[in-house]
C-alpha positions, 0 to 999 in steps of 0.5 A: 344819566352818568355814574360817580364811583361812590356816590349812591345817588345817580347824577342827572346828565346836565347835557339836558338841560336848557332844551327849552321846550314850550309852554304848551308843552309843558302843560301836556306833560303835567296832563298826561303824567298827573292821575286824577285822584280817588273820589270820596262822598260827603255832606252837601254842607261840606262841598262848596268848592270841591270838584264834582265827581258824577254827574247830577240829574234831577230826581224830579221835575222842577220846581214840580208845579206851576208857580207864580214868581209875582205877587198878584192875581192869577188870570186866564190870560185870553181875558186880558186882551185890550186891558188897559189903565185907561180901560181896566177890565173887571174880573170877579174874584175867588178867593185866595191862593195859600202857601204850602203843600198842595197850595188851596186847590182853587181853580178859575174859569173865565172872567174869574181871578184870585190873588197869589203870592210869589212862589205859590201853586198856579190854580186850575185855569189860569196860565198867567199872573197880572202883577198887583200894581197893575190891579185894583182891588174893589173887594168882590170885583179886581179892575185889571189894567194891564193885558198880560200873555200866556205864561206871563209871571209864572214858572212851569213846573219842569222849566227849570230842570225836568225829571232826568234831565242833566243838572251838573256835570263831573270836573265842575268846581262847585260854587255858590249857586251850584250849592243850591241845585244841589239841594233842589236835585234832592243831593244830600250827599255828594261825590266830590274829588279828594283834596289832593295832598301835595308835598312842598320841599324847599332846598339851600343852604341859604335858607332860614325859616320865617322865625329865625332872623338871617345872618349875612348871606341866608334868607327866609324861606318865602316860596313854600308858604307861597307855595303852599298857600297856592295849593290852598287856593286850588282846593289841594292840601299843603304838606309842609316837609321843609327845608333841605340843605343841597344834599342829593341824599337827603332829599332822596331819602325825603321823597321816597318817604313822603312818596305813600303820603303825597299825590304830586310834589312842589320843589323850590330851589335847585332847578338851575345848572350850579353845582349846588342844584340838585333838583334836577339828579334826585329825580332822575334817581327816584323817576324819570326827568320829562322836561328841564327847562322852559320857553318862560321868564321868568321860570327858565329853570323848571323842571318837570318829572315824575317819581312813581305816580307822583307828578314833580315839578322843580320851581326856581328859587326866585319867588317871581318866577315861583309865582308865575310857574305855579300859575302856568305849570302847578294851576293845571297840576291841580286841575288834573289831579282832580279831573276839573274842567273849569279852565276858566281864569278871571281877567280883566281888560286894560290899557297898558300905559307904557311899552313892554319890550320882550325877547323872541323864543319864549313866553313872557309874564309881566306883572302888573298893578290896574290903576283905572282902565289902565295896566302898569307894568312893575318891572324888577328883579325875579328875586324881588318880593315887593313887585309881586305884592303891588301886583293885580296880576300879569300879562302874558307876551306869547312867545315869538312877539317882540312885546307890546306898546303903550296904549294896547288893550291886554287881557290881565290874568288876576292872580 
């Protein structure tokens, strides 16, 4: 860092900048520097897709008896053998199975049946169920034409999670189904991960608000709202702080305030080397400046600190490259800040349809619109919206590759 006589704000030494590192790099810095946040208990009609903080056994066997998943008759299946539609075997049967507690508390014995719904207790001596299509039904007498082996159209009573056994595990982002072995795990209220709140600044004097209509020479704030939007998306909470007109002063004094209220920040703007770039200095003031600079495009100009326990990350100014550092960079943030393990991205295979070229020593993404099987790239400007827009997602050229060629099969990440 060096020192201005009379400037109160400590100027980050630009000699740093640009010392492109990787992204892998990148994303172990925002592991390594973001602390998972607190964990608090709630509704289990509150959680879905929260990230799940304990682990979850079941308190019981289930689903806790021997049930049928057909509708049919329930059989000893040694009886069955050589059972056919051309020859039907004749069981004599006793009664009925009935839902509900305990279920009827019938048993057979050899030669005997009884009709059961689905999902109704298995009786005594049967260990099968043959499907009614496959049964007539002759009043006291059922004419069986189908052999069936043990355990056939039934579920044990601990086959789907025995008592003690490991139902979900903690860092899971809780989905549909996860809802529903939840409530079977007898979990009515669930330790789930806090919604991170995350700080969104934007900074430039060029900058409006979406209301207000620019004069020559400013434009409408559009990276906080993507920003913010995106933070939604990962399960974080948008704290919307505004817009900063290029003042080191001011965006200092902003983050000290917002540092009690926030668990990592997004700053878009000022990440570059202009003299108006003030990103960069104001955390090296408030913390400590971890990378300025990365083997990406678009998104060369980011930045990565830290300010207390308060991850940083300084976006560039053009909404592409806002677009694709928070898929790189701000995705992981959110994952680490509240410990989830599924790192799984949605992709789809495609056929690119024409060639992309690209520069070695760094990483590049494309955008793409699917049209089919096939993967069009949309190239423009980092500073253009419409792109972004027609886009489904982006192809990722690894650093050190010369590009692709028309007719290769890419994995597209979805955004």
């Amino acid at each position: 860092m060096i020192h201005r006589a009379g400037c109160p704000v400590r100027c980050y030494d630009m000699t740093g900048f640009f010392r492109l590192i990787p992204v892998i790099e990148a994303i172990h810095i925002i592991n390594r520097i973001s602390q998972v946040v607190e964990t608090e208990y709630l509704p289990l009609t509150g959680v879905y897709g929260r990230v799940l903080a304990e682990d979850v056994h079941a308190d019981t066997d289930i689903p806790g008896f021997d049930r049928s998943v057909k509708d049919g008759f329930a059989v000893h299946s040694a009886d069955t053998v050589r059972a056919s539609e051309a020859a039907p075997i004749p069981f004599t049967k006793v009664g009925r199975v009935v839902m509900g507690r305990g279920g009827s508390g019938l048993s057979i014995s050899p030669g005997e049946c009884t009709y059961i719904p689905t999902g109704a207790v298995l009786p005594g001596g049967a260990d099968s169920v043959v499907m009614l299509e496959y049964c007539q039904d002759l009043g006291d007498l059922v004419l069986v034409g189908r052999q069936v082996s043990p355990g056939e159209n039934i579920i044990r009573a601990d086959e789907d999670y025995a008592r003690g056994e490991g139902v979900l595990a903690a860092g899971r982002r809780l989905k549909v189904q996860d809802i529903g072995v939840l409530a079977a795990a007898g979990v009515s209220r669930v330790a789930v991960r806090k919604r991170p709140v995350i700080g969104i600044i934007s900074t430039g004097v060029e900058l409006v608000p979406p209301e207000q209509v620019p004069s020559a020479g400013e434009v409408r704030d559009v990276n906080s709202y993507i920003c913010g939007a995106f933070v939604e998306e990962m399960g974080g909470v948008p704290r919307h702080y505004g817009i900063v007109r290029d003042d080191p002063e001011d965006l200092t004094a902003l983050l000290s305030s917002a540092l009690d209220e926030c668990d990592a920040f997004l700053i878009t703007g000022g990440s570059s080397k202009d003299d108006r770039d003030i990103t960069a200095g104001v955390i090296a003031t408030l913390g400590e400046v971890l990378a300025h600079g990365l083997a990406l495009a678009p998104g060369k100009p980011t930045i990565i600190g830290k300010i207390g326990r308060a991850p940083v990350i300084g976006i560039p100014g053009h909404p592409a490259s806002t677009r694709v550092v928070l898929a790189v960079l701000a995705g992981p943030l959110l994952q680490s800040l509240t410990g989830c393990t599924d790192r799984r991205e949605a992709k789809q295979k495609a056929i690119l349809s024409r060639s992309i070229p690209s520069e070695r020593g760094r990483e590049e993404y494309v955008r793409v619109k699917l049209i089919g099987d096939e993967a069009v790239p949309l190239f423009g400007k980092s500073g253009l919206l419409n792109t972004l827009v027609e886009s489904d997602g982006y192809i990722r050229i690894l650093q050190g590759c010369e590009g692709l060629e028309a007719g290769s099969e890419v994995d597209v990440t979805l955004w």
